[in-house]
C-alpha positions as CSV (number, residue, x, y, z in Angstrom):
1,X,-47.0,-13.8,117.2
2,X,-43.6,-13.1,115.0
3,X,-45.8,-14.3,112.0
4,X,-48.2,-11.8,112.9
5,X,-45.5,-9.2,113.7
6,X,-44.1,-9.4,110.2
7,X,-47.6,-9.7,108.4
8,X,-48.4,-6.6,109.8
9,X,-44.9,-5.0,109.2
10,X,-45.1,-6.2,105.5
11,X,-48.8,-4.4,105.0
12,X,-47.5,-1.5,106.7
13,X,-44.8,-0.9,104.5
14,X,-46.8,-2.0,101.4
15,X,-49.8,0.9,102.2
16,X,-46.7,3.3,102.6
17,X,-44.8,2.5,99.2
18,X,-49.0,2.8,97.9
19,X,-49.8,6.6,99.3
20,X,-46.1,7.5,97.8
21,X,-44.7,7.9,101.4
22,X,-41.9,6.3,100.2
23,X,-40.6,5.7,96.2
24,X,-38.6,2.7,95.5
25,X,-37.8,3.8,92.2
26,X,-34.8,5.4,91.2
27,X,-35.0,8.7,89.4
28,X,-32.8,11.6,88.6
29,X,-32.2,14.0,90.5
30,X,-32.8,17.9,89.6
31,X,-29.0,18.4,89.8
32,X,-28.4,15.3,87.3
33,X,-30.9,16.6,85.0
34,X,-30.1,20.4,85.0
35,X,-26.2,18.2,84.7
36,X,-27.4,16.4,81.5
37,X,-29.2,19.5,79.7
38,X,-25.8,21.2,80.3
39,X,-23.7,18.5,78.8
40,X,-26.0,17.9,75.8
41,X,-25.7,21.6,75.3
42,X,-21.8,21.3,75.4
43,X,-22.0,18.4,72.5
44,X,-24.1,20.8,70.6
45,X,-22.0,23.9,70.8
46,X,-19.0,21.6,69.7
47,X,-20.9,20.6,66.8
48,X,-21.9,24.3,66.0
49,X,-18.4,25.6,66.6
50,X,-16.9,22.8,64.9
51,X,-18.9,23.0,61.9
52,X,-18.3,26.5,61.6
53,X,-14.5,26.1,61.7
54,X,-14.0,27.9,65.0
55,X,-11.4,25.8,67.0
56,X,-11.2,27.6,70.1
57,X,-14.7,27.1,70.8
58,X,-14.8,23.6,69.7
59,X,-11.5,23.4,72.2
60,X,-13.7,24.5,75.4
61,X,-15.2,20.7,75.5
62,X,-11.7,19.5,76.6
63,X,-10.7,18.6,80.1
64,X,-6.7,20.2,80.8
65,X,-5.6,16.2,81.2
66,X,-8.2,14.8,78.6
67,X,-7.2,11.5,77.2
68,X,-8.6,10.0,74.2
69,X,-8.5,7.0,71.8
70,X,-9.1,6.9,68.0
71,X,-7.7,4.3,66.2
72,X,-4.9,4.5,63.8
73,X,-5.3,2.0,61.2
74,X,-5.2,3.2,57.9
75,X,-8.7,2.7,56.8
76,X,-9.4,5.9,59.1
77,X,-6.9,7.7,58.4
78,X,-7.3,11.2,56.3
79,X,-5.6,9.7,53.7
80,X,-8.3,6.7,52.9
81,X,-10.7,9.5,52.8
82,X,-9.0,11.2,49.8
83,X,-8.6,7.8,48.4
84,X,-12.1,6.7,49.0
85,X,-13.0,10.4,47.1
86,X,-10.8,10.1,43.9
87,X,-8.7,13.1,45.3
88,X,-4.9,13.4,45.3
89,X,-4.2,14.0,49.0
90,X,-1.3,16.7,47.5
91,X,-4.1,18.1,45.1
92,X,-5.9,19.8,48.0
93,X,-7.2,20.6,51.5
94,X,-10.2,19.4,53.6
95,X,-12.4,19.8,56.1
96,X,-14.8,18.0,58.2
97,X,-18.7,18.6,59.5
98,X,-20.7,16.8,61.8
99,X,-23.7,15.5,63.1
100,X,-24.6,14.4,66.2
101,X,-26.9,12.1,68.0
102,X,-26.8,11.2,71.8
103,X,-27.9,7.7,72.6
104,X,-27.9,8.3,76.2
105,X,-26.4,10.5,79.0
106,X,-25.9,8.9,82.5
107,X,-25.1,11.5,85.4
108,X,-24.3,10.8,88.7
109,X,-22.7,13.7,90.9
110,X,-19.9,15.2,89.2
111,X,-19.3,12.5,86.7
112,X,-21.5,11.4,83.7
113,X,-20.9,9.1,80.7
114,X,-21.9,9.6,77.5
115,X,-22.9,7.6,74.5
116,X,-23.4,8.8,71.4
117,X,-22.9,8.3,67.4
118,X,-21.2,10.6,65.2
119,X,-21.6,11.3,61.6
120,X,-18.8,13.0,59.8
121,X,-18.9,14.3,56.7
122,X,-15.1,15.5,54.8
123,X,-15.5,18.5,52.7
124,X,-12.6,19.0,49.8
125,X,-11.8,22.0,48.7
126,X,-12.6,23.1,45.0
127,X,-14.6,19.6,44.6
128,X,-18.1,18.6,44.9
129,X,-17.1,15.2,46.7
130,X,-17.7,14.3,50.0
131,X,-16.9,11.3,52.0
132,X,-19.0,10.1,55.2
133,X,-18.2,7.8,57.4
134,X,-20.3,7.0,61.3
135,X,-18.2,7.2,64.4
136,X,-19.4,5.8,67.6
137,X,-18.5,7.0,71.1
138,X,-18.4,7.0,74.8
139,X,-17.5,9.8,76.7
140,X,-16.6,10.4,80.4
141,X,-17.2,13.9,81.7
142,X,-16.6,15.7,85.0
143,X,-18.0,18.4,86.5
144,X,-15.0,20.8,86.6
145,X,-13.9,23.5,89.3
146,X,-15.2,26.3,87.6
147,X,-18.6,24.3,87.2
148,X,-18.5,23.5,83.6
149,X,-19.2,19.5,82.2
150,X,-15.9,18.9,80.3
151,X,-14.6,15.7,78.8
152,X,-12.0,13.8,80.7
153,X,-11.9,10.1,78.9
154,X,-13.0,9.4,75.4
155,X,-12.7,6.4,73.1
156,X,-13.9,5.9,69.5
157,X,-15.1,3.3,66.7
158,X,-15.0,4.6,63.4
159,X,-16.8,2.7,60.5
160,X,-14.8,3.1,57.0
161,X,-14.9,6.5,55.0
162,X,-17.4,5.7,52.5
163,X,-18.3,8.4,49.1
164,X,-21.5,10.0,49.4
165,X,-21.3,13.0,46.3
């Protein structure tokens, strides 16, 4: 009888899960989505604003406490990209652009991670020649109380500064 109890139990469920009474997949949820097109959004405004030398809206990504890591060896640094260009770092002033692409955004509630890869390309004044170098990252964002995704935690992993012009 027990055998024939859970036989029956087990077909039961199995025509349920079948008619889509019930999902055992996982999927996101409206909220997570809606979440994730606001966050890529974010990354693509800092990318706009940043590339167009506007610092206080490139500054709106930051969380008030947001703490971050880039490393400091000297293969990063601003200086190896001079180096890397053939510029005096006295000689002039630089700037950088960037690109952007998202290798995945995971939401859950009010926090979301973030992993993406970064290309930035340093502009020197009065010079043709630019450097270039890839920068991977991960992210950790959370919903804020006025509703906005803003980044809390961030580490990166530069590759070296490499010429390109």
């Amino acid at each position: 009888m027990r055998k024939q109890m859970r036989l029956i139990s087990t077909v039961a469920l199995s025509a349920i899960v079948l008619a889509g009474g019930v999902s055992l997949t996982f999927s996101q949820s409206e909220n997570d989505k809606r979440s994730e097109e606001q966050i890529r959004k974010a990354l693509a405004d800092w990318v706009a604003a940043t590339n167009r030398r506007d610092e206080t809206a490139a500054n709106t990504i930051w969380a008030q406490s947001v703490v971050g890591w880039f490393p400091e060896a000297p293969e990063f640094s601003s200086r190896a990209s001079f180096a890397v260009a053939g510029i005096p770092e006295d000689k002039g002033a630089s700037y950088s652009t960037y690109e952007l692409k998202i290798d995945e955004v995971a939401v859950s509630g009010s926090m979301a991670a973030v992993h993406d890869i970064w290309t930035e390309t340093r502009h020197f004044n009065g010079s043709p020649v630019t450097v270039r170098r890839i920068i991977r990252g991960s992210e950790l964002w959370r919903k804020q109380p006025d509703g906005k995704w803003r980044i809390v935690r961030w580490v990166s992993a530069p590759e070296k500064w490499e010429k390109v012009a």
